[in-house]
C-alpha positions in Angstrom: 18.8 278.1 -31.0 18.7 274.7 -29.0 22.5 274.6 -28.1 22.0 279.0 -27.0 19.1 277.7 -24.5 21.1 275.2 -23.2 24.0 277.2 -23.1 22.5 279.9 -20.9 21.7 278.1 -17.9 25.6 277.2 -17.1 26.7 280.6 -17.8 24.0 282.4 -16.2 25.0 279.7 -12.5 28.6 280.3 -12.9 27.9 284.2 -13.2 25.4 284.4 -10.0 28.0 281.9 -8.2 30.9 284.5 -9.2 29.0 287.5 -7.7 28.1 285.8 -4.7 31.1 284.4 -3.8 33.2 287.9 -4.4 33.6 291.0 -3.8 30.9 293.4 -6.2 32.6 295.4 -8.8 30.4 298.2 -8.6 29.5 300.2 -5.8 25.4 299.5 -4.8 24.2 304.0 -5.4 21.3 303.1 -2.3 21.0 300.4 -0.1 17.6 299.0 1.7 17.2 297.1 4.4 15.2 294.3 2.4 17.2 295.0 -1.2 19.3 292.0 -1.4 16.4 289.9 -0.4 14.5 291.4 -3.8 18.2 291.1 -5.8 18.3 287.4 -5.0 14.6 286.5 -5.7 14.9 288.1 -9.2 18.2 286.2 -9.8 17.2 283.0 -8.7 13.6 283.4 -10.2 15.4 283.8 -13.7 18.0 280.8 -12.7 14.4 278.5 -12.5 13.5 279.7 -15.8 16.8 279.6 -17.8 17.2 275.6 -16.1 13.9 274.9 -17.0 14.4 275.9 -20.7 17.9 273.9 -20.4 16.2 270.2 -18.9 13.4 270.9 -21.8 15.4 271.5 -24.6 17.5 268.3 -23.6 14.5 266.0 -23.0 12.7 267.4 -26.3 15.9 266.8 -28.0 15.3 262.9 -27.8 11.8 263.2 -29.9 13.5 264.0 -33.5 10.0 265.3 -34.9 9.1 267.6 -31.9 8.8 271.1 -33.9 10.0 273.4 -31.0 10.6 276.9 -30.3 10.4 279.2 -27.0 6.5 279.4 -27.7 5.8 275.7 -27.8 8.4 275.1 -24.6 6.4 277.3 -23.0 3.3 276.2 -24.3 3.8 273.0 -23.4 4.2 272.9 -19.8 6.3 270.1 -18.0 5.4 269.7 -14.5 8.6 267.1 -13.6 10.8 269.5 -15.3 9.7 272.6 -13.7 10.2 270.5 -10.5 14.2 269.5 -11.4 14.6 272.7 -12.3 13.3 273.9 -9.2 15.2 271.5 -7.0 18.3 272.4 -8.8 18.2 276.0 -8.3 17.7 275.1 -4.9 20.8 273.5 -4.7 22.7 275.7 -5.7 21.5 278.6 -3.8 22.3 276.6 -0.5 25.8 275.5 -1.9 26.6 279.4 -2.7 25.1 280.4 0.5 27.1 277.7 2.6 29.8 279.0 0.2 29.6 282.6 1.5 29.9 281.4 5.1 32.8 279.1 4.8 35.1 280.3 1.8 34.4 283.7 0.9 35.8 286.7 3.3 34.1 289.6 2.4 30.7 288.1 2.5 28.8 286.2 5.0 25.9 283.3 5.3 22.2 284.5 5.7 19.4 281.7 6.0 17.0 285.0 4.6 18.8 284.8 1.5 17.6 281.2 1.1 14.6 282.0 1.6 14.5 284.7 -0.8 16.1 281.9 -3.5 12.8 279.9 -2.5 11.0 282.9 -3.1 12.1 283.8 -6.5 12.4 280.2 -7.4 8.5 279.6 -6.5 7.8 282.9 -8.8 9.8 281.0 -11.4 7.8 278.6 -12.3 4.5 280.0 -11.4 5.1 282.8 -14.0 6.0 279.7 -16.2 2.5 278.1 -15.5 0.8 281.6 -15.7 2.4 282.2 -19.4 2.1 278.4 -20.5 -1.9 278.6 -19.5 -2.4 281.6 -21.3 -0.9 280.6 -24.0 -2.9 277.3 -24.4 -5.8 279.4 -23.4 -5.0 281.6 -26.3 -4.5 278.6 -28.8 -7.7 277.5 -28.5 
């Protein structure tokens, strides 16, 4: 289970990167005004959570009795890492974004799509506060 969670948060990256970098390989049925915008705060609001889970497990990993699951993770709330994790998703939504303006051709550079990434990235980690609060509130 350790080596899936960390596993996910490379593959998950390099599959966002891939669709935003190319061409999609499915026609959108409807298209809104603001859609994207909600498609890239969902995707970058799971990108938070999935590197969260991925700096956890690796700094849990160093404490050899740590009983963990998903339910003490999240139970267990790590300001710093929700923080890396944050800055990291960050990151890569501006290198993407600066990717779209200067290597890909068939899509283009929109400072609203960052701000959608901060967007989704801030919902992130407050859902991962909301759920490790009522889990603690729960446990006792």
């Amino acid at each position: 289970m350790k080596h899936l969670l960390k596993g996910v948060a490379p593959v998950y990256t390099l599959v966002i990167a891939y669709l935003s970098l190319t061409s999609l390989p499915f026609p959108i049925p409807f298209e809104l005004s603001f859609q994207d915008k909600v498609y890239h705060a969902i995707a970058y609001s799971i990108m938070a959570i999935v590197w969260y889970f991925f700096f956890y497990v690796g700094y849990v990993s160093k404490f050899p009795d740590y009983s963990w699951n998903i339910k003490n993770i999240l139970e267990d709330f790590s300001r710093t890492v929700v923080i890396g994790a944050m800055v990291l998703s960050f990151i890569i939504g501006v290198l993407i974004e600066l990717g779209q303006g200067y290597f890909s051709q068939n899509r283009s550079m929109d400072i609203f799509d960052v701000f959608a990434n901060v967007f989704g990235i801030i919902i992130g980690a407050l859902l991962l506060y909301v759920i490790s609060k009522m889990l603690q509130i729960k446990k006792s």
